[in-house]
C-alpha positions, 0 to 999 in steps of 0.5 A: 086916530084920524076920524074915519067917516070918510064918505064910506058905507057904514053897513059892511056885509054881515058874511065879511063880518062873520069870517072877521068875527071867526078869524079874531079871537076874543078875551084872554087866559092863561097860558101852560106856562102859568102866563096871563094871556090878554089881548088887544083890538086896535085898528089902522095904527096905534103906535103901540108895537113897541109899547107892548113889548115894553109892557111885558117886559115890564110885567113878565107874567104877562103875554099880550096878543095885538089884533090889529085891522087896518080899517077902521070901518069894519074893525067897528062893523065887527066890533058892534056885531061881537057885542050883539053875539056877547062873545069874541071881543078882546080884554082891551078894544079901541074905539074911535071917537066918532063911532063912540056914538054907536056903543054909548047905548051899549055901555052896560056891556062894557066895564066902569073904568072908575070902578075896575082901573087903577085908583091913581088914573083919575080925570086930571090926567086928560084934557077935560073934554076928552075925558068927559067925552069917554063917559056914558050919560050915566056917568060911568068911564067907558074909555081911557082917552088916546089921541085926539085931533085938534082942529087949525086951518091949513091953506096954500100961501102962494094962492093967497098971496096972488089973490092979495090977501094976508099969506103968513101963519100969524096973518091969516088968524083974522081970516080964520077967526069966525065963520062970517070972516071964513067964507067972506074971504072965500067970497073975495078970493073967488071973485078974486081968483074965480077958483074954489076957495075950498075942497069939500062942504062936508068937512066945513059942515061937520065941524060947524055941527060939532061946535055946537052945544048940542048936535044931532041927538039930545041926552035923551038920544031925541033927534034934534034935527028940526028943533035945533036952529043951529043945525039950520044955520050951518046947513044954510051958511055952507050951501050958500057959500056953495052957491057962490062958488067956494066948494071944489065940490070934491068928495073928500079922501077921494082921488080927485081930492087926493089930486087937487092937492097935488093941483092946488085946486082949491085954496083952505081946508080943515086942518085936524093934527093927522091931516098934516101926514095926508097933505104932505102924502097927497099933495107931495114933494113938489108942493113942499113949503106952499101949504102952511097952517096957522093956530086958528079955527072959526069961532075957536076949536074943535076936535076931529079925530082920536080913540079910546081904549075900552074894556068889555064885560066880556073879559076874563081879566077886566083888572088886569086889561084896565091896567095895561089900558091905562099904562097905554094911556099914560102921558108917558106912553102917549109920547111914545106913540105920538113919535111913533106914528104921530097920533096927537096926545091927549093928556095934559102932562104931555102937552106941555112935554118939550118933546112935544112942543119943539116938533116941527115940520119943515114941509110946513115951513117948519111950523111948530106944529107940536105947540100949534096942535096943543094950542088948539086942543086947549081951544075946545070948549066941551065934549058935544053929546054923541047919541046912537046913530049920531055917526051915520047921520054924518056919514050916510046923510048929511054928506052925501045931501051936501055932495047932492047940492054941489051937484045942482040940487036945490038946498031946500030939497037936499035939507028935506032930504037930511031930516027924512034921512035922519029920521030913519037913523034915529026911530 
């Protein structure tokens, strides 16, 4: 699943949130028939229709209910308020990566998968960081890893070739290998083109934070936001490429970033696996072939996006929801659902899949975007430690300064305003 910080208010109204909670029931139990009942949380789409199916085919005592949301905001919301209640939650619950942050401080609420999964699901099944990023800081496996959503470089090819740079995929890998190289090519094709070099400065700033060794929150869940020079640095690099003119200044998933694909209004993006999906929707038929993506991201990868399959204390069946969690999450399963609805596997078995690797996408030139993505997932060096609170930073603070400063306010006043921000976050 795509990250779902997308510039919208965490806080959702606590009257939707009980009439969600009331509508959606929680753990499973046994039918008059003698069947086991249990049930599953998932929000926007999993691919896992079909999956289901076949698992109770598979497994004839067993009946799975699938409650699925379509946002993944108040899917999360809720998810926090029926951990507070201690009731209503499903045997199985998806949580996506960058709301992990919020229930890491909770994960004594939720089952050791090492402990209650079956012993032959161990951590050699996924990419390391992934599966290191499925941990408590005690050690403990709260999730079984599902996608993830490695990070390239998406970028018009007309628009740069006009500008007189490098435009084909193997090409463009020195623009995009670092920082510097990103936004001193952006400089030149400003001043080049005298438009945007690219769409928004929160997608650039959040993947810079993310590569860092450490983000907001230390182990200790200690705010780092003044101590931490890198946090800084980045901060200082985006605002003075937005000075310069880089930034379209959009708002991203918004309707003008929606249109400026369709309008080429700006030149580069951050590509993560689902983005391809986004651009093809927005961007449409018309621009079919302009956009191209290349295996390169600055200083070397990253990871924007994709879940986890939980199991909360609350079950009544932990075993037997551990089991169906981590058949869902079997290499095999995750091929399944990546046919399905495209959502990049984690495990590495089925990264080297030739099913995988020979995906294609003709909208793209028909890149090898199955190779391309598993290319890049292997390019993430560590999971960064993500404490309490560590999500809404990004999405209530840091965002909305960096639209602030696209807006003409000073950076120095915009950074104030992140800490103080930040602070109240994380008391």
């Amino acid at each position: 699943m795509r990250h779902l910080h997308k510039g919208v208010s965490f806080a959702i109204g606590l009257t939707l949130l009980g009439a969600s909670l009331a509508a959606c029931g929680g753990g499973g139990s046994t039918s008059s028939d003698g069947q086991l009942e249990l049930t599953i949380g998932t929000f926007t789409n999993f691919g896992y229709d079909n999956l289901i199916t076949e698992y109770e085919r598979l497994h004839p005592n067993i009946k799975i209910t699938h409650h699925k949301t379509g946002e993944g905001g108040p899917y999360h919301q809720n998810l926090i308020t029926k951990l507070a209640a201690n009731s209503g939650l499903e045997d199985v619950v998806a949580v996506e990566e960058g709301h992990f942050s919020d229930i890491i401080d909770k994960s004594g609420k939720f089952n050791d998968l090492n402990e209650i999964g079956p012993k032959d699901v161990t951590a050699s099944r996924w990419l390391p960081w992934k599966y290191d990023a499925g941990k408590d800081k005690d050690g403990r496996l709260i999730g079984y890893g599902t996608d993830i959503g490695p990070l390239a470089m998406c970028y018009r090819k007309d628009l740069l070739a006009a500008a007189g740079l490098p435009s084909d995929p193997e090409g463009v890998k020195s623009l995009f290998a670092t920082w510097d190289s990103y936004f001193s090519t952006g400089q030149t094709y400003v001043d080049k083109t005298r438009k945007p070099w690219f769409d928004a400065s929160s997608q650039l700033y959040n993947s810079m934070i993310n590569q860092l060794d450490t983000g907001y929150l230390d182990r200790n869940d200690k705010l780092t936001i003044e101590t931490n020079p890198g946090i800084k640095a980045a901060w200082d690099r985006i605002t003075t490429a937005i000075g310069q003119g880089q930034s379209a200044k959009l708002v991203a998933f918004g309707n003008e970033w929606k249109t400026g694909f369709q309008q080429g209004a700006f030149a580069t993006t951050v590509c993560p696996s689902w983005m391809l999906g986004v651009i093809k929707e927005d961007a449409g038929a018309d621009n079919a072939g302009k956009w191209a993506v290349t295996a390169a991201f600055p200083n070397g990868g990253g990871n924007w996006g994709g879940s986890y399959l939980t199991v909360p204390k609350q079950s009544k069946h932990p075993n037997q929801a551990a089991e169906l969690a981590a058949w869902l999450t079997a290499p095999e399963q995750q091929l399944e659902a990546f046919a399905a609805a495209g959502n990049f596997p984690s495990q590495v078995q089925a990264l080297s899949s030739p099913d995988l690797l020979s995906k294609t996408d003709p909208y793209f030139g028909d890149a090898k975007v199955g190779q391309l993505y598993a290319e890049q997932s292997r390019k993430v060096a560590k999971a960064q430690y993500k404490g309490p609170g560590d999500g809404q930073i990004q999405e209530n603070v840091t965002s909305p300064a960096l639209q602030a400063v696209e807006q003409g306010a000073p950076a120095a006043q915009a950074w104030q305003q992140v800490v103080d921000g930040a602070k109240k976050i994380v008391k």
